[in-house]
TORKOL-4160 file (C-alpha; in steps of 0.2 Angstrom, whole numbers, padded with zeros to 4 digits, m for minus):
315
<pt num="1" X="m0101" Y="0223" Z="0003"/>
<pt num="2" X="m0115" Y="0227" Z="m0008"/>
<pt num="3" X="m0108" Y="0245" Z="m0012"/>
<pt num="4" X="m0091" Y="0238" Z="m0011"/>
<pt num="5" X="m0095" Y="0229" Z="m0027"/>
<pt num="6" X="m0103" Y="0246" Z="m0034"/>
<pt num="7" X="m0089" Y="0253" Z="m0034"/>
<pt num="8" X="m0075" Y="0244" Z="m0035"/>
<pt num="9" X="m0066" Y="0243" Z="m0021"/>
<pt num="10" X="m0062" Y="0238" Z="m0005"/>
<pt num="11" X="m0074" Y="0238" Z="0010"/>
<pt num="12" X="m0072" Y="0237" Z="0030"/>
<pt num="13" X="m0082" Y="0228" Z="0039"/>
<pt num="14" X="m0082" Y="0233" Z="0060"/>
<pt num="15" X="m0090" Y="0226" Z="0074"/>
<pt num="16" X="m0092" Y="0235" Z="0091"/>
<pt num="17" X="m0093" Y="0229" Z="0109"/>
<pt num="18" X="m0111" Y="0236" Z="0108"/>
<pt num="19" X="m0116" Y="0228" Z="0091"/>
<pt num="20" X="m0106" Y="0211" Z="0097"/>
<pt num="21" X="m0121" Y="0211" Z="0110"/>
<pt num="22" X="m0133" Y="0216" Z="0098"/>
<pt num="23" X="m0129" Y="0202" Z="0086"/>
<pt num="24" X="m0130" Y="0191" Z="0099"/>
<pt num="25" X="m0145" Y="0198" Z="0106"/>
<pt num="26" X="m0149" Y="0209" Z="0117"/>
<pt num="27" X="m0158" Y="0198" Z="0132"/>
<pt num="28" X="m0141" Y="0187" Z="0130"/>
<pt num="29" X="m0132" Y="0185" Z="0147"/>
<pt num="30" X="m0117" Y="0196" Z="0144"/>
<pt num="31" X="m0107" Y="0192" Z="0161"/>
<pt num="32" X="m0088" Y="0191" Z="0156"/>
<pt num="33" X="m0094" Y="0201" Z="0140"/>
<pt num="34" X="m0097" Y="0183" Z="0134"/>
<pt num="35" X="m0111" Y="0192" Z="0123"/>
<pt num="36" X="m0103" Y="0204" Z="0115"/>
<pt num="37" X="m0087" Y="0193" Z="0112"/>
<pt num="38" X="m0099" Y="0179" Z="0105"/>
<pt num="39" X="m0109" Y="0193" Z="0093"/>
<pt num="40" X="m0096" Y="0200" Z="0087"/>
<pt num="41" X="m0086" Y="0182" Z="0082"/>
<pt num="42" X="m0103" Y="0177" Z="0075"/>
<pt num="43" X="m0105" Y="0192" Z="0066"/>
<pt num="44" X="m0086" Y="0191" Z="0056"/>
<pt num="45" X="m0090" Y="0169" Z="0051"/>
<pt num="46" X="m0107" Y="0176" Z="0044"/>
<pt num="47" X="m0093" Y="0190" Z="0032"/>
<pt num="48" X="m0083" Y="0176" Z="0029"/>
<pt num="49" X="m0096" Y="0167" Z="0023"/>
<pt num="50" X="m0103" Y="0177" Z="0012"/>
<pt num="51" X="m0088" Y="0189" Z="0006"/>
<pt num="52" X="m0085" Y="0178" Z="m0011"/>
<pt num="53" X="m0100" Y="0182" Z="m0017"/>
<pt num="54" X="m0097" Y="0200" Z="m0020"/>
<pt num="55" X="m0080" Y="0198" Z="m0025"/>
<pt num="56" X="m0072" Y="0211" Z="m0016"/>
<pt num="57" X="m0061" Y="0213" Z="m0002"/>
<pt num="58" X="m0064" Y="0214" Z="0015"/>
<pt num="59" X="m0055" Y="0221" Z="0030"/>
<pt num="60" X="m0063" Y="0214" Z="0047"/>
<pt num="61" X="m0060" Y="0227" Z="0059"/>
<pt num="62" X="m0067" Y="0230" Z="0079"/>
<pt num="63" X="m0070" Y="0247" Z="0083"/>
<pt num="64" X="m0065" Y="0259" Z="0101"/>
<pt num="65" X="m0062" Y="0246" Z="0116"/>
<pt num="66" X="m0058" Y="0257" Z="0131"/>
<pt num="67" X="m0047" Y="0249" Z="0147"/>
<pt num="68" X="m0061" Y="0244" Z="0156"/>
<pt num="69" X="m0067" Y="0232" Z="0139"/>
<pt num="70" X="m0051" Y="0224" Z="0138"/>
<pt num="71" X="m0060" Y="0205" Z="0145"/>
<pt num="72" X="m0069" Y="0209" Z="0128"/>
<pt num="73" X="m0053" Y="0212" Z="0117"/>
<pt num="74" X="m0044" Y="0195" Z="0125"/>
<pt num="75" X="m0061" Y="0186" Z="0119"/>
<pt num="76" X="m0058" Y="0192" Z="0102"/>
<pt num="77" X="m0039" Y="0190" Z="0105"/>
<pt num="78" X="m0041" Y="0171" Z="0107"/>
<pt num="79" X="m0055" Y="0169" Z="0095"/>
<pt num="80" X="m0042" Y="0173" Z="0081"/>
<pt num="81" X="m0029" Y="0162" Z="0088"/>
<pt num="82" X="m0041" Y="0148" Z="0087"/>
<pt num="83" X="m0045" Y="0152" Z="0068"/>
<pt num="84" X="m0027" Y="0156" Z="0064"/>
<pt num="85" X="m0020" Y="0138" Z="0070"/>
<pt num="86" X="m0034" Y="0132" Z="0060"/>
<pt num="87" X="m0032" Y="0144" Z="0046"/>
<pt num="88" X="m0017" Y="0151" Z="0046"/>
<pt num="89" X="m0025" Y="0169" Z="0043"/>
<pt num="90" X="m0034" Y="0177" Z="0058"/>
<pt num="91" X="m0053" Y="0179" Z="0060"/>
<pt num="92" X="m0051" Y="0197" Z="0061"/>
<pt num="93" X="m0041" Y="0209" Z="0053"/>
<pt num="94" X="m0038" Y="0224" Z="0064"/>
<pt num="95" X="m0043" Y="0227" Z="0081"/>
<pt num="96" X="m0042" Y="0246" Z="0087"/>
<pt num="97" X="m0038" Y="0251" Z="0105"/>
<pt num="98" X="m0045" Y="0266" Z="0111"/>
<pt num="99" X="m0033" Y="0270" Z="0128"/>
<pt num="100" X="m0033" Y="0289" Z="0125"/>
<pt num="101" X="m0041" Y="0291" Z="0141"/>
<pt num="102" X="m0026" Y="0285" Z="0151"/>
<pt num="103" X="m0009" Y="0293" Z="0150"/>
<pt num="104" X="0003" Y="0293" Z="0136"/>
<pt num="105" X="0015" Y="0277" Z="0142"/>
<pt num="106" X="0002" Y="0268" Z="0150"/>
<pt num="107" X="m0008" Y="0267" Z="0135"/>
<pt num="108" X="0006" Y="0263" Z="0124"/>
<pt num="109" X="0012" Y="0252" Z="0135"/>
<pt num="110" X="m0003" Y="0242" Z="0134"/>
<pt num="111" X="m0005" Y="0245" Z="0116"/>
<pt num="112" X="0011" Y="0236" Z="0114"/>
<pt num="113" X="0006" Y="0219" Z="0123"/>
<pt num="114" X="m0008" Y="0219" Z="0111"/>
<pt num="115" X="0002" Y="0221" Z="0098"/>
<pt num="116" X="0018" Y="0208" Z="0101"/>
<pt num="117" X="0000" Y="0196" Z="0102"/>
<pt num="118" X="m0009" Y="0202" Z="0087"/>
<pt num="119" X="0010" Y="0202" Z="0077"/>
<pt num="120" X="0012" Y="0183" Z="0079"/>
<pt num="121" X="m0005" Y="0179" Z="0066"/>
<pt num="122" X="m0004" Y="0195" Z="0055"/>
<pt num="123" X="m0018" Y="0207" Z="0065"/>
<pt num="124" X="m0017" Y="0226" Z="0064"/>
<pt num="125" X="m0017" Y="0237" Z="0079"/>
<pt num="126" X="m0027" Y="0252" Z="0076"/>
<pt num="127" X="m0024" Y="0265" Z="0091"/>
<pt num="128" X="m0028" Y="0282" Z="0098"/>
<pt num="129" X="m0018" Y="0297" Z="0102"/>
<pt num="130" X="m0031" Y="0313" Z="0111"/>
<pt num="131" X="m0048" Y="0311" Z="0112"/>
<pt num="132" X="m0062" Y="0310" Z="0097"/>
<pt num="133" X="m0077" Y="0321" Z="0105"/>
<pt num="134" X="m0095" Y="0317" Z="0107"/>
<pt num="135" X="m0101" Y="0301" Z="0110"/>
<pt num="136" X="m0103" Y="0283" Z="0100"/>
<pt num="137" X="m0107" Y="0267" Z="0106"/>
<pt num="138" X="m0106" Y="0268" Z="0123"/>
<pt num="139" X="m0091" Y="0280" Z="0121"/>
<pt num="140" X="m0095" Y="0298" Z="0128"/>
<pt num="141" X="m0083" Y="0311" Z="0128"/>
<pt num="142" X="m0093" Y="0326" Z="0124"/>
<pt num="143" X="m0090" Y="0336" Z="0138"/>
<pt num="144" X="m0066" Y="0331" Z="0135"/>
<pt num="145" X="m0058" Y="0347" Z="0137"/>
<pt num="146" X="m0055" Y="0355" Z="0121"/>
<pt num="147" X="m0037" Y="0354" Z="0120"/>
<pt num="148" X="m0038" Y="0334" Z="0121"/>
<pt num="149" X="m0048" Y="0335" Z="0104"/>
<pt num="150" X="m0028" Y="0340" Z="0095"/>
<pt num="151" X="m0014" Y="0328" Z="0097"/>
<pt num="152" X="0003" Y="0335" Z="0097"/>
<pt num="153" X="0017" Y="0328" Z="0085"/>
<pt num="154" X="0030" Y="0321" Z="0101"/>
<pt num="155" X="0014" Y="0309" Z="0106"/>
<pt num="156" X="0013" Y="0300" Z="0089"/>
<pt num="157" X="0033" Y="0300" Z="0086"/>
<pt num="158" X="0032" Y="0291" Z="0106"/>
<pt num="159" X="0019" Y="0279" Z="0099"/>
<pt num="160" X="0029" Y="0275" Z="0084"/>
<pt num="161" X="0045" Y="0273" Z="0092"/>
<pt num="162" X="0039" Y="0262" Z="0104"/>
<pt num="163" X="0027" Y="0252" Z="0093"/>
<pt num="164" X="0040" Y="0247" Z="0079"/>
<pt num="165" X="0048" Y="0238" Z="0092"/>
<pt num="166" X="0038" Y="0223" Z="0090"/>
<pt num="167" X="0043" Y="0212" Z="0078"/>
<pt num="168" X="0032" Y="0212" Z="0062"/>
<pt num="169" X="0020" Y="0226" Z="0069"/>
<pt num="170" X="0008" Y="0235" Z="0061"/>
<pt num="171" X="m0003" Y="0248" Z="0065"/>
<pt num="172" X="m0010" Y="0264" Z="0060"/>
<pt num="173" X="m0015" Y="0279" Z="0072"/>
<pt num="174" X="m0032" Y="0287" Z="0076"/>
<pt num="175" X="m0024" Y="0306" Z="0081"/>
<pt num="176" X="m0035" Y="0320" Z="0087"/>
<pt num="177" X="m0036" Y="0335" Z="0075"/>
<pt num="178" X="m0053" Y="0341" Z="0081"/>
<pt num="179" X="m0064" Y="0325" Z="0078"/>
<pt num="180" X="m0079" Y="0323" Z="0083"/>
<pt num="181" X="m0091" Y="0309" Z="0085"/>
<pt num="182" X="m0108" Y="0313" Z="0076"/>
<pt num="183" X="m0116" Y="0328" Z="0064"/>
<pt num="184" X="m0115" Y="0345" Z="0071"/>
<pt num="185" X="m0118" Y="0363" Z="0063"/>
<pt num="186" X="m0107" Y="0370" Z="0054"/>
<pt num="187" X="m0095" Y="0380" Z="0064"/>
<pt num="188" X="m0098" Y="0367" Z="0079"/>
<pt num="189" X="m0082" Y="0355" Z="0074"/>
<pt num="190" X="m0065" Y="0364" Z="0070"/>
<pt num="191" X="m0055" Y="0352" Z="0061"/>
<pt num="192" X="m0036" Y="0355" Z="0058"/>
<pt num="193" X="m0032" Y="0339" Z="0049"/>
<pt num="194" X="m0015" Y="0349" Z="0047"/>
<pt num="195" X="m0010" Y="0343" Z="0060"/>
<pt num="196" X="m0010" Y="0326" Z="0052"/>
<pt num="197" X="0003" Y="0335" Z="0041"/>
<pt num="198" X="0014" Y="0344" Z="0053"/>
<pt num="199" X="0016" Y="0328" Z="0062"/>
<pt num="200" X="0020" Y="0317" Z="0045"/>
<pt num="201" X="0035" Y="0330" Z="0042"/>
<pt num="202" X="0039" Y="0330" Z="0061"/>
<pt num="203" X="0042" Y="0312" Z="0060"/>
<pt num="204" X="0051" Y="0312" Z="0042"/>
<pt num="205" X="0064" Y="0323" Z="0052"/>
<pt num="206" X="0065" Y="0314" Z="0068"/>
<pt num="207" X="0067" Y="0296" Z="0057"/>
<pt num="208" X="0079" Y="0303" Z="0044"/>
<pt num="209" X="0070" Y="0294" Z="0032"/>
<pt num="210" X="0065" Y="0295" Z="0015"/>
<pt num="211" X="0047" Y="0293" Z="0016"/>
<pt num="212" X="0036" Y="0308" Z="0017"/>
<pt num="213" X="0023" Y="0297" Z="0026"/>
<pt num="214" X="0030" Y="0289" Z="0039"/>
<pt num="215" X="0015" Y="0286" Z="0051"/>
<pt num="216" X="m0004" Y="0279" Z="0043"/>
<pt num="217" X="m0018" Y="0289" Z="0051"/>
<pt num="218" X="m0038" Y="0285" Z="0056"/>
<pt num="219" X="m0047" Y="0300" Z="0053"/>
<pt num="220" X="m0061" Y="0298" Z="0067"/>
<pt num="221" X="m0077" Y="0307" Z="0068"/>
<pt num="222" X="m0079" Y="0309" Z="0049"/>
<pt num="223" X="m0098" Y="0310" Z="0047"/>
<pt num="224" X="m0104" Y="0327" Z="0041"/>
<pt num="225" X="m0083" Y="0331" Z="0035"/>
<pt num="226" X="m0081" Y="0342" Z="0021"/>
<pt num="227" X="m0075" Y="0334" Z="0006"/>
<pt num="228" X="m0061" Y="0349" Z="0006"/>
<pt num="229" X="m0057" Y="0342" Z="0022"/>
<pt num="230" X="m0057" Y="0323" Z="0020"/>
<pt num="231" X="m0047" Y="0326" Z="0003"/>
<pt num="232" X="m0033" Y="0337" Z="0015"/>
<pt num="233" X="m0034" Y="0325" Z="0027"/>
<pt num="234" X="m0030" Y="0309" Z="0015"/>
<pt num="235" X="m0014" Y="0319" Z="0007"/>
<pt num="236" X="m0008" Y="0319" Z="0027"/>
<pt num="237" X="m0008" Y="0300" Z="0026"/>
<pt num="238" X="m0027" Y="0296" Z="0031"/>
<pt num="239" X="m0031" Y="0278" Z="0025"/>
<pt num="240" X="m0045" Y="0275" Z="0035"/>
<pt num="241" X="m0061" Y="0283" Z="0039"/>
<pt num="242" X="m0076" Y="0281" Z="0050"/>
<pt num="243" X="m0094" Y="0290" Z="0044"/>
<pt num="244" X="m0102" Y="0277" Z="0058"/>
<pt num="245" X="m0117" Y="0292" Z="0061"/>
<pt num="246" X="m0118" Y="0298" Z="0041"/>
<pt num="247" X="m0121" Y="0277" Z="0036"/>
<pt num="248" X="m0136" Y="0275" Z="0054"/>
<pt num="249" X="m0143" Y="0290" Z="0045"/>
<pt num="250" X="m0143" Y="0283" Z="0029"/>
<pt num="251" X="m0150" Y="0265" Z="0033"/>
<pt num="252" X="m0165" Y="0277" Z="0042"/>
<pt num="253" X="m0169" Y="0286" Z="0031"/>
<pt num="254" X="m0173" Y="0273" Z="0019"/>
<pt num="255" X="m0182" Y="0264" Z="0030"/>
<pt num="256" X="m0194" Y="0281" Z="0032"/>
<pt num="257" X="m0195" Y="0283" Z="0013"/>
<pt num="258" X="m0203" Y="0265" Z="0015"/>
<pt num="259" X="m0213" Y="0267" Z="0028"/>
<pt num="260" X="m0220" Y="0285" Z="0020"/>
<pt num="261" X="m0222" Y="0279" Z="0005"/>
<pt num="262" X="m0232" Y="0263" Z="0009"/>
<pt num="263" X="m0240" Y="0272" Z="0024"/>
<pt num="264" X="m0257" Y="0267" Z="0019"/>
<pt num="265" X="m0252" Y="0248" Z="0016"/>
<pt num="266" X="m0245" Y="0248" Z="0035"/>
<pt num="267" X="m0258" Y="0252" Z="0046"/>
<pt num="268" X="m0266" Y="0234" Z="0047"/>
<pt num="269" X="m0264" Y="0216" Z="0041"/>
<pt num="270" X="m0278" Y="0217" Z="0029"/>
<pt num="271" X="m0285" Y="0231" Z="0021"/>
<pt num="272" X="m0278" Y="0244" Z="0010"/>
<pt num="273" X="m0281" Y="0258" Z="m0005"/>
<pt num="274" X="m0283" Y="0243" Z="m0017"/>
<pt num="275" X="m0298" Y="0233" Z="m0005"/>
<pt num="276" X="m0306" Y="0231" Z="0012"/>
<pt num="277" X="m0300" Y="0215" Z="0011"/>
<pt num="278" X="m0285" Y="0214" Z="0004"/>
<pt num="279" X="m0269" Y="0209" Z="0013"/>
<pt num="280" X="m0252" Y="0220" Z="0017"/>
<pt num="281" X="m0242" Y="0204" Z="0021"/>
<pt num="282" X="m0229" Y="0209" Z="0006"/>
<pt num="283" X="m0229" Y="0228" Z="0013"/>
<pt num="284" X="m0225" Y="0225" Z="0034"/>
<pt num="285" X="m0214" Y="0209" Z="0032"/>
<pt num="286" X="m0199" Y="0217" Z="0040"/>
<pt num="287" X="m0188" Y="0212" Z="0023"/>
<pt num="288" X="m0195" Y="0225" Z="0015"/>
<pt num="289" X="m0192" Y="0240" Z="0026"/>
<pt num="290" X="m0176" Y="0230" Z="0027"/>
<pt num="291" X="m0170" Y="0230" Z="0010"/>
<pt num="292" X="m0176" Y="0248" Z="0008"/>
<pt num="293" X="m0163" Y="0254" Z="0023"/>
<pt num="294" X="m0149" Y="0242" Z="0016"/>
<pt num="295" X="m0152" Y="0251" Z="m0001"/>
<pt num="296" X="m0150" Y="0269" Z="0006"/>
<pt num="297" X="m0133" Y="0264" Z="0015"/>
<pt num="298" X="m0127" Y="0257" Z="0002"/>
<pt num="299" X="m0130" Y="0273" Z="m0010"/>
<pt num="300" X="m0121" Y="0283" Z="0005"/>
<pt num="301" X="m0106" Y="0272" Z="0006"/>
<pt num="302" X="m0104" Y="0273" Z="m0013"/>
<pt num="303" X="m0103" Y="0291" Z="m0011"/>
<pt num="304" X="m0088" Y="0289" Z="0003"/>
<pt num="305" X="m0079" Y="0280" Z="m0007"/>
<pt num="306" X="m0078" Y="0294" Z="m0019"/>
<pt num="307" X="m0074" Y="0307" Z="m0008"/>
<pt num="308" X="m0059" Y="0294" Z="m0004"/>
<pt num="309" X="m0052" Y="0289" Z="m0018"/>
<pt num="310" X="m0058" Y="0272" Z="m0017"/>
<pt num="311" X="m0069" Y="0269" Z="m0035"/>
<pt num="312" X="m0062" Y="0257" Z="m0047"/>
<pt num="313" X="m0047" Y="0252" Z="m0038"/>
<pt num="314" X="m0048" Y="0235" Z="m0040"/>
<pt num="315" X="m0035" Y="0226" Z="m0054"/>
């Protein structure tokens, strides 16, 4: 929210099953996933509750819940049925399903009881079509077959079809074009967000519509992507973009500029270049280190939202 401001535009705020836990803390009896659903609920009240003052909008979003984490999403589920009664808006704004791992109709199948749910109190289904590689949060698909990693443009027009269905749906789609979870070395990921834009003009024939854009994509996996490629990818109809691994790197590394910068301040509670006897209480309370990684990721985020069009887009 803090680079949101910066630069003048919107901001997306995700939880995870894992960081759901976290929040809640990990020595929290998680039985039912009660942990993670109460984490993850916690931490979307504490954005509410702050959001107005940075004066910027905010998309509440939880990231890849696989089958076997579906207990979690129904937490969630009734969480914003309870907020939207009292409300009349949900507690979150977008929940993504991450069902590439089963087959085509089953995962669409189940995608489309979310959705008919998630229609009735204005919630967004985000969901996947192929497989993003490597491995985040508890999701490892680093050793998927390589031809998972390209989804084909029959799969999103099945998805689509199926999805509009729904009375008052709305969803975007997380397809495969070589994604990868994480920073590898060049020549490691081969991204073909073309794709993207086969599939868009697939669809544009299939519809008989007008619009050249028919389907909203998720580009997955975009941590260490090429601004050449994220600008391609966007002209396909990306609106949204995950740099989970770019943004961890970014909140550590300016927590190991603190740490080496202030390294003689650090190694006891009194004591230091300026006296034997002078205190480091203002150099090892954890605020500082803190601040410093919160500072880093933020400069990072202001910096994606270049590369995607997002600065001063705010009336």
């Amino acid at each position: 929210m803090e680079a949101a401001a910066k630069y003048g535009g919107p901001i997306m705020v995700t939880f995870s099953k894992g960081g759901g836990q976290f929040i809640a803390g990990k020595a929290a009896d998680n039985t039912d996933d009660k942990a993670s659903i109460a984490g993850a609920i916690a931490g979307a009240l504490h954005v509410r509750q702050v959001a107005e003052l940075y004066g910027v909008p905010v998309i509440l979003h939880t990231d890849h819940c696989q089958k076997a984490w579906l207990p979690w999403m129904d937490g969630l589920v009734a969480a914003n049925q309870e907020y939207f009664e009292k409300n009349g808006e949900p507690l979150f704004s977008s929940h993504m399903l991450d069902l590439s791992e089963e087959p085509l109709e089953e995962n669409i199948a189940i995608c489309k009881e979310y959705m008919e749910k998630f229609a009735k109190m204005n919630v967004l289904l985000e969901f996947e079509l192929g497989v993003t590689g490597g491995e985040e949060d508890g999701v490892d698909n680093t050793d998927v077959d390589s031809s998972r990693l390209y989804t084909q443009p029959e799969e999103v027009m099945y998805a689509y079809e199926q999805l509009s269905q729904v009375e008052g749906a709305a969803f975007t789609c997380a397809a495969s074009f070589g994604n990868v979870h994480g920073v590898y070395a060049p020549g490691n990921v081969d991204l073909q967000p073309v794709i993207l834009h086969n599939t868009q003009a697939y669809m544009k024939e299939k519809l008989g519509c007008d619009e050249d854009k028919p389907m909203f994509f998720v580009f997955h996996g975009g941590s260490g992507s090429s601004v050449e490629d994220i600008k391609y990818a966007i002209e396909a109809g990306v609106i949204k973009m995950n740099i989970d691994t770019d943004t961890q790197w970014a909140y550590w590394d300016g927590v190991r500029a603190y740490e080496a910068e202030n390294r003689e301040y650090l190694q006891g509670q009194i004591g230091n270049p300026d006296g034997d006897d002078k205190p480091n209480k203002k150099y090892y309370d954890p605020r500082m280190m803190l601040r410093a990684g919160e500072e880093s990721m933020a400069d990072r985020l202001c910096k994606a939202a270049e590369d995607l069009n997002c600065v001063n887009v705010l009336n």
